[in-house]
Gaussian input, Z-matrix of N, CA and C with variables (Angstrom, degrees):
# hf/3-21g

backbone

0 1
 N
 C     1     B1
 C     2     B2     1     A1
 N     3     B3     2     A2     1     D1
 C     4     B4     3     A3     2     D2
 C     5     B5     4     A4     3     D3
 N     6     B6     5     A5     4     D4
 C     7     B7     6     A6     5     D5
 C     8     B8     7     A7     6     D6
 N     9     B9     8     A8     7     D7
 C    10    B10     9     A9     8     D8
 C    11    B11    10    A10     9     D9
 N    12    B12    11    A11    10    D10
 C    13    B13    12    A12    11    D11
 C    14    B14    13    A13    12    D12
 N    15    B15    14    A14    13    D13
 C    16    B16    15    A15    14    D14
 C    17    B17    16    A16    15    D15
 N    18    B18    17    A17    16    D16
 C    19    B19    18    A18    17    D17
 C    20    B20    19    A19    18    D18
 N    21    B21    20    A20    19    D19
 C    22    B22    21    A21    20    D20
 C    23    B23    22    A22    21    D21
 N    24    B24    23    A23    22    D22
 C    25    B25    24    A24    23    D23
 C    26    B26    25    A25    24    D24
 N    27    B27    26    A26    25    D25
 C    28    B28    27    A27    26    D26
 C    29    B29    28    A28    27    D27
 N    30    B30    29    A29    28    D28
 C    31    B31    30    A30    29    D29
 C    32    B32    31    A31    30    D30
 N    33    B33    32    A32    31    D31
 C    34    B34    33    A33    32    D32
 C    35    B35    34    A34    33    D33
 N    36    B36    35    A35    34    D34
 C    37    B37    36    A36    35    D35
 C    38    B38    37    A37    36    D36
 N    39    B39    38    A38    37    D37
 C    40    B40    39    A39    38    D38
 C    41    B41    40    A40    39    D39
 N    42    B42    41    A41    40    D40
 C    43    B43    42    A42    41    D41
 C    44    B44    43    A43    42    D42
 N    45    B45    44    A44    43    D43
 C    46    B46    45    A45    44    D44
 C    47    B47    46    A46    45    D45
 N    48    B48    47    A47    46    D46
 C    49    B49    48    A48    47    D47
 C    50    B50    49    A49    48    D48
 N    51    B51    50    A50    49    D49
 C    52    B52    51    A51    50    D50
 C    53    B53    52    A52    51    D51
 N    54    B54    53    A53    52    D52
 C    55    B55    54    A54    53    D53
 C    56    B56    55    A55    54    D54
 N    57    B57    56    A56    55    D55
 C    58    B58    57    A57    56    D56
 C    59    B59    58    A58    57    D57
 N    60    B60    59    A59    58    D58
 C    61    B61    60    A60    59    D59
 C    62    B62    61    A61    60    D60
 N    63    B63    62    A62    61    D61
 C    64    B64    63    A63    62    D62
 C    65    B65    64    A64    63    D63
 N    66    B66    65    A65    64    D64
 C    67    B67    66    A66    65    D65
 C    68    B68    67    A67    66    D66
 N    69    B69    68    A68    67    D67
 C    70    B70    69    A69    68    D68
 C    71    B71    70    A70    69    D69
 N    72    B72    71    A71    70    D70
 C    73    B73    72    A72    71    D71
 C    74    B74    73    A73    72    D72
 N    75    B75    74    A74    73    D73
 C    76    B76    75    A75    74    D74
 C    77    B77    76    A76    75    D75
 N    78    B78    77    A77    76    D76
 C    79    B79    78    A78    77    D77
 C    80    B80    79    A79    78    D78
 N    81    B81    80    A80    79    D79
 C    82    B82    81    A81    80    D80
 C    83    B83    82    A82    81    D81
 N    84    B84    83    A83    82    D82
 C    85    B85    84    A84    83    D83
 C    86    B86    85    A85    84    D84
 N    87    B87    86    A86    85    D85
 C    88    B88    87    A87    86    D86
 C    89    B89    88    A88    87    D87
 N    90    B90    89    A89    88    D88
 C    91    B91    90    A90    89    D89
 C    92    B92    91    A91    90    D90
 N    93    B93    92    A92    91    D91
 C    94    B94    93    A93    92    D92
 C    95    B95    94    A94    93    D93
 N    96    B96    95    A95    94    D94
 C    97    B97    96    A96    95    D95
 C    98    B98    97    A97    96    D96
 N    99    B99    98    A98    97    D97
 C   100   B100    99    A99    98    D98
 C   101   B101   100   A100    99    D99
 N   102   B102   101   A101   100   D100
 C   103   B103   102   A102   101   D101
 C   104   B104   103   A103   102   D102
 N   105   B105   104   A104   103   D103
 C   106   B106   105   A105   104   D104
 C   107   B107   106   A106   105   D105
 N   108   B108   107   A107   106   D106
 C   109   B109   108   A108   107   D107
 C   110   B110   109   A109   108   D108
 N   111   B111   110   A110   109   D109
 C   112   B112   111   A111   110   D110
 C   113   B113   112   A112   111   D111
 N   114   B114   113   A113   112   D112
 C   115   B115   114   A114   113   D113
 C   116   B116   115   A115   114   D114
 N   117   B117   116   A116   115   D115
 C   118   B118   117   A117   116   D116
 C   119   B119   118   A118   117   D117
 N   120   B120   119   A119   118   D118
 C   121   B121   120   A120   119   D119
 C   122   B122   121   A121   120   D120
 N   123   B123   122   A122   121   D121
 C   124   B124   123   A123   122   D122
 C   125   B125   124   A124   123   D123
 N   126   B126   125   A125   124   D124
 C   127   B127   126   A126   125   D125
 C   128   B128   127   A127   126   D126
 N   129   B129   128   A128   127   D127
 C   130   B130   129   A129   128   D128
 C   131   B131   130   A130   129   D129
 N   132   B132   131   A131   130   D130
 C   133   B133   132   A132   131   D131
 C   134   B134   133   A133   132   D132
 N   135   B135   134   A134   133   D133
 C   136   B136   135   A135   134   D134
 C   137   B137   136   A136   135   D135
 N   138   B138   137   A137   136   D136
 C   139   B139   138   A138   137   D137
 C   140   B140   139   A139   138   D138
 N   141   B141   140   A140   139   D139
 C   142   B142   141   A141   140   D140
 C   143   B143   142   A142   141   D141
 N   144   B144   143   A143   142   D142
 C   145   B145   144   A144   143   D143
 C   146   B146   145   A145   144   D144
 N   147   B147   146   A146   145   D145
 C   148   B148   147   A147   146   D146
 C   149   B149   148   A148   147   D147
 N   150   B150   149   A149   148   D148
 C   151   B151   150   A150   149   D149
 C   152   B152   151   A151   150   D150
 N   153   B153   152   A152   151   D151
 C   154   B154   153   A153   152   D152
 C   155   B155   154   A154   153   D153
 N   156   B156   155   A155   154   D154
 C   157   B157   156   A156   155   D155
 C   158   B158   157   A157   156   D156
 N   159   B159   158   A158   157   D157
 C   160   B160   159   A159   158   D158
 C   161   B161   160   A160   159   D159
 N   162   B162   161   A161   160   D160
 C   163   B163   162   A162   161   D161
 C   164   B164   163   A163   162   D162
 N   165   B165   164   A164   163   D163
 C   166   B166   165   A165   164   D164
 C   167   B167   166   A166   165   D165
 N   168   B168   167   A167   166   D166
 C   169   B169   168   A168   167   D167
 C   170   B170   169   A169   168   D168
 N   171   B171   170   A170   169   D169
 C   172   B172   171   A171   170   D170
 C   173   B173   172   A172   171   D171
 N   174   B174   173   A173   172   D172
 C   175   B175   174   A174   173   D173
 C   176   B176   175   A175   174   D174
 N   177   B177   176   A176   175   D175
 C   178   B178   177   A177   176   D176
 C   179   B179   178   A178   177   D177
 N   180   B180   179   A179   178   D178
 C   181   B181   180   A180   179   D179
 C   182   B182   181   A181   180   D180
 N   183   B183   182   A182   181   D181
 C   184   B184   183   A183   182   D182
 C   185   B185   184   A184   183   D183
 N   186   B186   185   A185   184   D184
 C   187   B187   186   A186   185   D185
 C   188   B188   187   A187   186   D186
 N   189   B189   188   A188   187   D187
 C   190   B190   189   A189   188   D188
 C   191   B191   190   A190   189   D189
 N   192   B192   191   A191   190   D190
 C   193   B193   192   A192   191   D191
 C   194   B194   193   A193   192   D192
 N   195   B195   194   A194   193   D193
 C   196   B196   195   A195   194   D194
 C   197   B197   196   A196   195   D195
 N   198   B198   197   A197   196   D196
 C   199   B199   198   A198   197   D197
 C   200   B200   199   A199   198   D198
 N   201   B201   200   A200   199   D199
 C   202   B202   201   A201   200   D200
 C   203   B203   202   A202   201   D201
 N   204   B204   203   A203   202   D202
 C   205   B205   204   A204   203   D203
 C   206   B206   205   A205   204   D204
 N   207   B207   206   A206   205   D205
 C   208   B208   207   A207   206   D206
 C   209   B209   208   A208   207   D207
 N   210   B210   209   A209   208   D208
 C   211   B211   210   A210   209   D209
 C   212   B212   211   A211   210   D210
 N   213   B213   212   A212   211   D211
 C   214   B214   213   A213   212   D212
 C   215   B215   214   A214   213   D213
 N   216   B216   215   A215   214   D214
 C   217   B217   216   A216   215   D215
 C   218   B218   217   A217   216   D216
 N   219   B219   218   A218   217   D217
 C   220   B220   219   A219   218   D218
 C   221   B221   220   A220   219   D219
 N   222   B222   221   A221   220   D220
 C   223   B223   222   A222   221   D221
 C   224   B224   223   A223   222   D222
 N   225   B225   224   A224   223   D223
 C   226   B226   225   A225   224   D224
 C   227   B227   226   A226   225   D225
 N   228   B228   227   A227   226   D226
 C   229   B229   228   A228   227   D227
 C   230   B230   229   A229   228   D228
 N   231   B231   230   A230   229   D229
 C   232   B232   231   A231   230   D230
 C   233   B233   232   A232   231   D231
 N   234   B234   233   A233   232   D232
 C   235   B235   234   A234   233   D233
 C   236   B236   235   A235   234   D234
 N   237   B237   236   A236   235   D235
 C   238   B238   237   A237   236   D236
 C   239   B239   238   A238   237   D237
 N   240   B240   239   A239   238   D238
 C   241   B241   240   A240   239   D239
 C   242   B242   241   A241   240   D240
 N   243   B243   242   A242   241   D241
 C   244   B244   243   A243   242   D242
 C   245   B245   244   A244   243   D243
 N   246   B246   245   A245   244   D244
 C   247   B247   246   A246   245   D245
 C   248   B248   247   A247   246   D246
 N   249   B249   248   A248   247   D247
 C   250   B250   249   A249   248   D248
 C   251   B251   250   A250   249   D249
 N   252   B252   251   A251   250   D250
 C   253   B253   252   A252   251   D251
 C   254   B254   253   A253   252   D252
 N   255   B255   254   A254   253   D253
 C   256   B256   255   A255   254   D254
 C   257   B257   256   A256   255   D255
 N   258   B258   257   A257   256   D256
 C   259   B259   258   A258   257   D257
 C   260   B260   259   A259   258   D258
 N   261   B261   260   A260   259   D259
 C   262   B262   261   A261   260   D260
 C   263   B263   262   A262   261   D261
 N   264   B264   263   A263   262   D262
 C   265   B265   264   A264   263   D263
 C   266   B266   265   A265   264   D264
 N   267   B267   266   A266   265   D265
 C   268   B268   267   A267   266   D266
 C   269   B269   268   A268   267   D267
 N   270   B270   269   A269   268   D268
 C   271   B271   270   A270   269   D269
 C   272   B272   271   A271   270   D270
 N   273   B273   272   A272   271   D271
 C   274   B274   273   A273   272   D272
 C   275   B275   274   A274   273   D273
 N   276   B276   275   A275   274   D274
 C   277   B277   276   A276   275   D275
 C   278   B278   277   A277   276   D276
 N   279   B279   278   A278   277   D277
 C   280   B280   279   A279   278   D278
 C   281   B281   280   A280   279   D279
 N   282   B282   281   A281   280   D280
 C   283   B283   282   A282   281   D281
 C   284   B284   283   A283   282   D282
 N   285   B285   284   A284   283   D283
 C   286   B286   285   A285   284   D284
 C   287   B287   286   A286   285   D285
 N   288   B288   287   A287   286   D286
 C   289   B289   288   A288   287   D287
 C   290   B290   289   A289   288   D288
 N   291   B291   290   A290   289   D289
 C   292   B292   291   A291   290   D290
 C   293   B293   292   A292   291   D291
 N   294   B294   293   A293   292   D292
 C   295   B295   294   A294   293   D293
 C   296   B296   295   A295   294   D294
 N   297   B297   296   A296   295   D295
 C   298   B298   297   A297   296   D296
 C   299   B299   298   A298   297   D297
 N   300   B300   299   A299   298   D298
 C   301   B301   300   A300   299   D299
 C   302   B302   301   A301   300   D300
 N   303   B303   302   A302   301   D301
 C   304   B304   303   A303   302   D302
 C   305   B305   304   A304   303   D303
 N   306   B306   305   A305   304   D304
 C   307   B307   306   A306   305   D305
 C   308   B308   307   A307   306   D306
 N   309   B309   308   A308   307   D307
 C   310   B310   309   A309   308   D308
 C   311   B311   310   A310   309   D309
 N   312   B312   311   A311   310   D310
 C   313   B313   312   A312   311   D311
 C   314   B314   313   A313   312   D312
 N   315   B315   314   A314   313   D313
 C   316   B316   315   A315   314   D314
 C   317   B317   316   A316   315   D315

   B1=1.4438
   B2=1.5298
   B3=1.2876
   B4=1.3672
   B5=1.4917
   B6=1.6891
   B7=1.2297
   B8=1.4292
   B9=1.5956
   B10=1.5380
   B11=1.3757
   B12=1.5915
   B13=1.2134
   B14=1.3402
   B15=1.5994
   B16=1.3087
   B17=1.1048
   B18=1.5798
   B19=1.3394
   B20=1.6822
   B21=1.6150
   B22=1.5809
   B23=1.4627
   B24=1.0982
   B25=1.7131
   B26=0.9696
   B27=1.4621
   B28=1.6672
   B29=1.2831
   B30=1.3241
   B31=1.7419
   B32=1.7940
   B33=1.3033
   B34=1.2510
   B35=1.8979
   B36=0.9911
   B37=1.3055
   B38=2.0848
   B39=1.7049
   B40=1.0882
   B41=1.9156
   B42=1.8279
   B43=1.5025
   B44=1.9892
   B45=1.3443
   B46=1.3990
   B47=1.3644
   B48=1.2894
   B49=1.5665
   B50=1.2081
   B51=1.6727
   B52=1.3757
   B53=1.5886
   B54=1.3703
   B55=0.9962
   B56=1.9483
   B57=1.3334
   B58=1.1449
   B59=2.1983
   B60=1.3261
   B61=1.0508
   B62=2.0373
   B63=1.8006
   B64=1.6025
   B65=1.7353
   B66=1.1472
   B67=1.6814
   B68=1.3658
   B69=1.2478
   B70=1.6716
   B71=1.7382
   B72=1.1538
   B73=1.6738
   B74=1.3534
   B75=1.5843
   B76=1.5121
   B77=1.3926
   B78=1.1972
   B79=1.2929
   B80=1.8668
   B81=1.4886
   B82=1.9526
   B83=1.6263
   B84=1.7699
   B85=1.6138
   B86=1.4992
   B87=1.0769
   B88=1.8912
   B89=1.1632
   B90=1.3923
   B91=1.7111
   B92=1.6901
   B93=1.8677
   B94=1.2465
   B95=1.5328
   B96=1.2953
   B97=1.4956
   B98=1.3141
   B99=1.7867
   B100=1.4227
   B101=1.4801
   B102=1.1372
   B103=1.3708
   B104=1.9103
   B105=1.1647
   B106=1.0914
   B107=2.0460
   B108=1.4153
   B109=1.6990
   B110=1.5316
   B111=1.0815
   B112=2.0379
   B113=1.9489
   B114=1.5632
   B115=1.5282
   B116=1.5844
   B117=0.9759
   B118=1.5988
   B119=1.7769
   B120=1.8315
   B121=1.2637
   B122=1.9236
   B123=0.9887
   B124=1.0796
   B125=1.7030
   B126=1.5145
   B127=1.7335
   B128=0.9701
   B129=1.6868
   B130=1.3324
   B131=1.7075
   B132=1.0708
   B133=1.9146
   B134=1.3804
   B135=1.4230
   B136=1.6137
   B137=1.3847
   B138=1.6287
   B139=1.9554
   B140=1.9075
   B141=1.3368
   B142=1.5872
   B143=1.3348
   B144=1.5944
   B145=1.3802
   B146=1.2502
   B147=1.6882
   B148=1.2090
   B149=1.4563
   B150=1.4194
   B151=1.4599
   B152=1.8706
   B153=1.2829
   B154=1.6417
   B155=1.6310
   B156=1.2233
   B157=1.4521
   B158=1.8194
   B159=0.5597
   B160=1.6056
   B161=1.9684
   B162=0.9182
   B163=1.2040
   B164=1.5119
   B165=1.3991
   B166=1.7019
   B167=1.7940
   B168=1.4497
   B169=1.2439
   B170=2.0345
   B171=1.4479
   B172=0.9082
   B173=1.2646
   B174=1.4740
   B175=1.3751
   B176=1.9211
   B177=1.3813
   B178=1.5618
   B179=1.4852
   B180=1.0831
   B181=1.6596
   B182=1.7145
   B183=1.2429
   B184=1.5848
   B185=1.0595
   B186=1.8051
   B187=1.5980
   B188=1.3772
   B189=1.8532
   B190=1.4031
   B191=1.6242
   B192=1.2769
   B193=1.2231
   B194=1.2691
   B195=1.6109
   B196=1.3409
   B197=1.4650
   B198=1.0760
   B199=1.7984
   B200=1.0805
   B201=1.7011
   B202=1.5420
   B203=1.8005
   B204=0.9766
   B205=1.3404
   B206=1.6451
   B207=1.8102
   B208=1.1359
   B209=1.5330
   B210=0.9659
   B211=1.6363
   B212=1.2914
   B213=1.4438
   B214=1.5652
   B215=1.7060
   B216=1.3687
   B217=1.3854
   B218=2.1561
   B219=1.0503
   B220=1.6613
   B221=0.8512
   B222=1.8809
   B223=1.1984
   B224=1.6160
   B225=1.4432
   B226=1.8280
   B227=1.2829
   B228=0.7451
   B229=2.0585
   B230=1.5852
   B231=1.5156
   B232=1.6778
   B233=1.4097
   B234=1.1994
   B235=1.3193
   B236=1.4521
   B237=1.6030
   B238=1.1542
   B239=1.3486
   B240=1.1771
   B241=1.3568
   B242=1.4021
   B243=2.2659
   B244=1.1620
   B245=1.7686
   B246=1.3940
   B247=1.8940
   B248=2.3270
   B249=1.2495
   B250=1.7627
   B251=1.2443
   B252=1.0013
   B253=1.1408
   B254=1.2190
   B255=1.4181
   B256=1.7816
   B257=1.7054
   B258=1.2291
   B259=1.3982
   B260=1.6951
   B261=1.5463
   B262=1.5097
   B263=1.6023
   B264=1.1249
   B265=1.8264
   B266=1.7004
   B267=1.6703
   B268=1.4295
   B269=1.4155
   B270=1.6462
   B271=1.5976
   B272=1.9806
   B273=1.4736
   B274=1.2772
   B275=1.5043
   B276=0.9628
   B277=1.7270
   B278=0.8288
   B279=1.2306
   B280=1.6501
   B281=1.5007
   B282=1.0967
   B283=1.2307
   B284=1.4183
   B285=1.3996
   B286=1.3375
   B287=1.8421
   B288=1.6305
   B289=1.4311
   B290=1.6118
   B291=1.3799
   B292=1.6733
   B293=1.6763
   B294=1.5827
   B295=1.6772
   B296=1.4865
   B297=1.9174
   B298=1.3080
   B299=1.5196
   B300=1.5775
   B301=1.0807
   B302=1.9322
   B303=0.9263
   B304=1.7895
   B305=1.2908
   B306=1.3402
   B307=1.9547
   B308=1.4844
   B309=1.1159
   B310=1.6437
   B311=1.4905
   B312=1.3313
   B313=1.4549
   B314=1.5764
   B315=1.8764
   B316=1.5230
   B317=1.1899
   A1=109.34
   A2=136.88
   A3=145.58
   A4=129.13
   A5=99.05
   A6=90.12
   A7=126.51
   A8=110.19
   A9=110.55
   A10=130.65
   A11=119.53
   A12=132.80
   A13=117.96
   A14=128.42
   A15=145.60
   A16=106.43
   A17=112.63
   A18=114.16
   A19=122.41
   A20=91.24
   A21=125.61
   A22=101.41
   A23=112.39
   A24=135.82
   A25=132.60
   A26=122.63
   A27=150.09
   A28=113.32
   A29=98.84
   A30=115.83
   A31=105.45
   A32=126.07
   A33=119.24
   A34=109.73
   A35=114.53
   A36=141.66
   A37=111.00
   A38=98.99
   A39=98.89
   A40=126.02
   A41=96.78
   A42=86.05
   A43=117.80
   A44=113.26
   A45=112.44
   A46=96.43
   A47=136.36
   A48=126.82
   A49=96.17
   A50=125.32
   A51=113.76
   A52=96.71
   A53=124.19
   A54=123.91
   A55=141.92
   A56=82.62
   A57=129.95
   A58=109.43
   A59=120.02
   A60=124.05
   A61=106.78
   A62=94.58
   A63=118.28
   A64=97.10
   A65=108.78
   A66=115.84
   A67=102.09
   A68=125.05
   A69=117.04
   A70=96.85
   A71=141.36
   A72=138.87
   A73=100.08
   A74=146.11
   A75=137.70
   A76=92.06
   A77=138.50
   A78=136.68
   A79=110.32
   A80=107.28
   A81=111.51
   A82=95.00
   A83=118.62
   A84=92.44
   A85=100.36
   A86=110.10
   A87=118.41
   A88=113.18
   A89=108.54
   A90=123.48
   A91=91.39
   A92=108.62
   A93=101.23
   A94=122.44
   A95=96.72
   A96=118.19
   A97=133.03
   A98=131.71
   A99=110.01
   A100=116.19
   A101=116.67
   A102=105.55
   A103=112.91
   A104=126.06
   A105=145.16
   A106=91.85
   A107=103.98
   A108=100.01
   A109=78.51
   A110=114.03
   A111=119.12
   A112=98.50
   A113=100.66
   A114=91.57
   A115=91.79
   A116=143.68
   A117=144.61
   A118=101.46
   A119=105.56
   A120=125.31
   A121=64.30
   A122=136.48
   A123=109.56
   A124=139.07
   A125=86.76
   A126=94.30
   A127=136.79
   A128=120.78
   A129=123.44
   A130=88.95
   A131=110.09
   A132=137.01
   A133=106.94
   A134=94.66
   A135=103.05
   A136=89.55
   A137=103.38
   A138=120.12
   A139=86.98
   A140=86.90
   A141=90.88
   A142=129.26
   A143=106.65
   A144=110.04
   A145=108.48
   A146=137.18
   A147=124.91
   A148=91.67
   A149=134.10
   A150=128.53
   A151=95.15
   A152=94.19
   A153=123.76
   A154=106.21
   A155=110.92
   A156=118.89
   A157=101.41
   A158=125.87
   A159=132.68
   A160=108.18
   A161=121.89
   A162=125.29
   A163=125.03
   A164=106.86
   A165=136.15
   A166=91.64
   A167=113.96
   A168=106.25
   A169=90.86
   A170=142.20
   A171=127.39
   A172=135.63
   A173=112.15
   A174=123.85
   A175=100.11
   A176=94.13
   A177=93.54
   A178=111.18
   A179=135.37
   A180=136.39
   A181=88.97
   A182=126.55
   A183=123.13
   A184=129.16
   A185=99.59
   A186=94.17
   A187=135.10
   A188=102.66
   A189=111.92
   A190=103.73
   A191=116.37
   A192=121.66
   A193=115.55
   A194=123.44
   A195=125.10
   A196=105.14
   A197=120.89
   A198=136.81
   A199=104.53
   A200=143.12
   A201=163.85
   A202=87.43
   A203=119.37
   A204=117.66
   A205=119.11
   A206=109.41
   A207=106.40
   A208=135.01
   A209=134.26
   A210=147.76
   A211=90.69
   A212=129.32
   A213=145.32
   A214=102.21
   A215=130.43
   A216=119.65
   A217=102.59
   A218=105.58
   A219=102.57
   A220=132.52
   A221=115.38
   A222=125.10
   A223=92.58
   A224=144.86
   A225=145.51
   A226=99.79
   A227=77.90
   A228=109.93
   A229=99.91
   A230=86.91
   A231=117.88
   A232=92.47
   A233=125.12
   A234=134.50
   A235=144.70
   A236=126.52
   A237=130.66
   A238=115.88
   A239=133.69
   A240=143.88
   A241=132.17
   A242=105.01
   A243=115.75
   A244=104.38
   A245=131.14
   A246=121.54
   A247=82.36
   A248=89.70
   A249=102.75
   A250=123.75
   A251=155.75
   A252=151.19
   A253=153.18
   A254=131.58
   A255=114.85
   A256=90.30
   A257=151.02
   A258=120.64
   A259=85.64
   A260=110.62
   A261=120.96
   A262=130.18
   A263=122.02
   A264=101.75
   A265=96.18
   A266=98.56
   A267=111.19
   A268=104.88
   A269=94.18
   A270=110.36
   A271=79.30
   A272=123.84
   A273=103.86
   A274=99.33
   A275=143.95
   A276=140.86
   A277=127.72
   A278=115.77
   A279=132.25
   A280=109.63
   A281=142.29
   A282=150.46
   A283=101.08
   A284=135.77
   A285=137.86
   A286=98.96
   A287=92.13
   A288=102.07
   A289=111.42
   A290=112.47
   A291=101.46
   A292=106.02
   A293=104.06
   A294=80.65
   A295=126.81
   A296=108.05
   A297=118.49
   A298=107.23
   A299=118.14
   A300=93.26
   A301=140.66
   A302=102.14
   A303=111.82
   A304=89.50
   A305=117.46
   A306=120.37
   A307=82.53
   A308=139.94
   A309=107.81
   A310=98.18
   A311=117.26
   A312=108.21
   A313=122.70
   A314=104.79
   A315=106.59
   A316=75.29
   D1=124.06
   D2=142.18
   D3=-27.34
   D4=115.49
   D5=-173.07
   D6=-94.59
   D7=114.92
   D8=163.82
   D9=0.35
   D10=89.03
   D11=165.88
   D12=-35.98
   D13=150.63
   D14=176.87
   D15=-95.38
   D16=159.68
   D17=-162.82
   D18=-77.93
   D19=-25.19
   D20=152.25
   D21=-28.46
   D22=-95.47
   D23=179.05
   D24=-47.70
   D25=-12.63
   D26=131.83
   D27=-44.28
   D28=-66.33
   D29=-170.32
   D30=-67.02
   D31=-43.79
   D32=-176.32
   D33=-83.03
   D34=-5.54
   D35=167.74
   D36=-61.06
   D37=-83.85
   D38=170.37
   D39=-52.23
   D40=-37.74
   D41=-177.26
   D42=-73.52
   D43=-9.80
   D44=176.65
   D45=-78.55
   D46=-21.18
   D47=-154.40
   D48=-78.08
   D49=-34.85
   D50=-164.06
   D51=-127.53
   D52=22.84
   D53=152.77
   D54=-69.24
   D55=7.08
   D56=-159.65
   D57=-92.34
   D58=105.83
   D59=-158.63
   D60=-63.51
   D61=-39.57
   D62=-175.19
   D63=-62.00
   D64=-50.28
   D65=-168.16
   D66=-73.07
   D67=-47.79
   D68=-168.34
   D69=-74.20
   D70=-23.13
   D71=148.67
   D72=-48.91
   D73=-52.81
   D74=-150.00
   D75=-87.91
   D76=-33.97
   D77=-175.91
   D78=-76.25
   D79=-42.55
   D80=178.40
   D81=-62.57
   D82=-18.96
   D83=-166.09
   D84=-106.87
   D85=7.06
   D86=168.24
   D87=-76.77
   D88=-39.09
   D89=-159.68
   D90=-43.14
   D91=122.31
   D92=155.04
   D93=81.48
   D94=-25.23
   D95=176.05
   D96=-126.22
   D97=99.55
   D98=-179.31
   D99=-60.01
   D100=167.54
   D101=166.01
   D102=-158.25
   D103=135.83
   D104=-160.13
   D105=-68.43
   D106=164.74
   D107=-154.57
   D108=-77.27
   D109=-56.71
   D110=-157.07
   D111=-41.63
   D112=-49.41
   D113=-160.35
   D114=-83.65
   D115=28.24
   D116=-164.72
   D117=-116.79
   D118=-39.92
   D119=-146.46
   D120=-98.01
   D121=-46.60
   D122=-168.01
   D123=-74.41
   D124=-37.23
   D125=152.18
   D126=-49.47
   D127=-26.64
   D128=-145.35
   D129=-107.84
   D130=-24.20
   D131=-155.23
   D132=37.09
   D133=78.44
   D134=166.00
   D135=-145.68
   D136=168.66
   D137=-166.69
   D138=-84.94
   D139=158.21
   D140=174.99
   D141=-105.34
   D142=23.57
   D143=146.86
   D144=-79.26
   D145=-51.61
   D146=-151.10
   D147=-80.98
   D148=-15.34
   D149=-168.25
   D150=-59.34
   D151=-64.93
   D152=165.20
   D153=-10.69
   D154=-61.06
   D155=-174.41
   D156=-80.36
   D157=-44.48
   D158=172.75
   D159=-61.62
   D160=-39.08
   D161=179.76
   D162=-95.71
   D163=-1.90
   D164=175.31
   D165=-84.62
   D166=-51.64
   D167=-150.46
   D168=-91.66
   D169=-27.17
   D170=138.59
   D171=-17.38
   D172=-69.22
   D173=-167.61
   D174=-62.38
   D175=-48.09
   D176=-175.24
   D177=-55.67
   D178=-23.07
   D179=-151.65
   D180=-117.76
   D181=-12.02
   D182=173.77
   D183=100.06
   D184=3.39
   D185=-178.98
   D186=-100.08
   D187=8.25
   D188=174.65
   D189=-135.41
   D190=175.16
   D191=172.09
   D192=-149.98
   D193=142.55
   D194=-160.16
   D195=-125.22
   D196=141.22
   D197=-175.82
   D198=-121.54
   D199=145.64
   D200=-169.05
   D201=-105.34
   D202=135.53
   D203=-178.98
   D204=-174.18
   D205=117.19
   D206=-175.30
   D207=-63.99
   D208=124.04
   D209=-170.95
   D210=-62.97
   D211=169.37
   D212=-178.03
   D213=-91.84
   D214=-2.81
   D215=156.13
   D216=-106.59
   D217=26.10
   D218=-177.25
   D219=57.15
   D220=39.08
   D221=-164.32
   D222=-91.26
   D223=-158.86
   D224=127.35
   D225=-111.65
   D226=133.03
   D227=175.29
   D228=-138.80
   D229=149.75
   D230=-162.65
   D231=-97.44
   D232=113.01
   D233=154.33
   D234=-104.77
   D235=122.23
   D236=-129.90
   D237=-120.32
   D238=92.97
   D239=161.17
   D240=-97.11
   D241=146.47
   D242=-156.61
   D243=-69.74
   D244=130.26
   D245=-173.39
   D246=-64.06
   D247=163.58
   D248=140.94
   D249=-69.35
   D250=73.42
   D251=136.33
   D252=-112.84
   D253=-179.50
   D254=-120.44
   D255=-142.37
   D256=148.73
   D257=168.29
   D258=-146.30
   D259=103.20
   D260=150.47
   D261=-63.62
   D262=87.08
   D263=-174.20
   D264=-113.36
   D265=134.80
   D266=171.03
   D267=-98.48
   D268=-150.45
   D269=-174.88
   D270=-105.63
   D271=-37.83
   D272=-164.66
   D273=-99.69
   D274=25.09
   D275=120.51
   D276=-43.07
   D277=-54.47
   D278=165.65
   D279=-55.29
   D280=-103.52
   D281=124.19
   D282=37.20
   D283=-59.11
   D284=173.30
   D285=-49.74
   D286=-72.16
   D287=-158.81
   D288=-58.66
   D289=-23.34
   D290=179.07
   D291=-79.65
   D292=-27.03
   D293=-173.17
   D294=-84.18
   D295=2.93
   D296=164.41
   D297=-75.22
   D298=-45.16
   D299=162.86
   D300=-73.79
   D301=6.76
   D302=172.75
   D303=-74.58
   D304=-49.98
   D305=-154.46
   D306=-68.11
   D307=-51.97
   D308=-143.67
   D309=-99.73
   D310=-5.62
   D311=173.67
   D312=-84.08
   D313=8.04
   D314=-179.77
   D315=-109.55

């Protein structure tokens, strides 16, 4: 069984996800707009495997969300929208999250 991540390891988690120059572009071209991977991969001009890998690590960290959705010839296509969300980081966020991680590392 996998052990339950720290909030630490959460937090440095989400901030690499969108620390990310390629991803913070996949997210400005969501804004407001779903958009299907092909016409997504095309805005962004990247192949849509690596989009794929870029939008895996989004979705995981919360900042996109993806829908199965039939095309007008009945194809499914993956469709990709920006979540709402907000990311406050202090000095005592931090500070929180390292000293949970001190606690569980004694």
């Amino acid at each position: 069984m996998a052990e339950e991540k720290t909030g630490a390891e959460r937090l440095a988690e989400r901030l690499a996800a969108i620390a990310s120059p390629q991803r913070m572009r996949i997210i400005h071209e969501l804004l407001g707009q779903p958009l299907h991977v092909s016409e997504l991969a095309r805005r962004v001009e990247m192949s849509r495997a690596l989009l794929y890998m870029h939008l895996r690590k989004l979705e995981d960290a919360g900042f996109v969300t993806s829908e199965l959705r039939l095309s007008e010839d009945g194809k499914a296509i993956n469709v990709y929208s920006s979540s709402n969300f907000s990311i406050t980081l202090t000095p005592e966020l931090i500070a929180a999250a390292v000293e949970e991680l001190d606690s569980k590392e004694k």
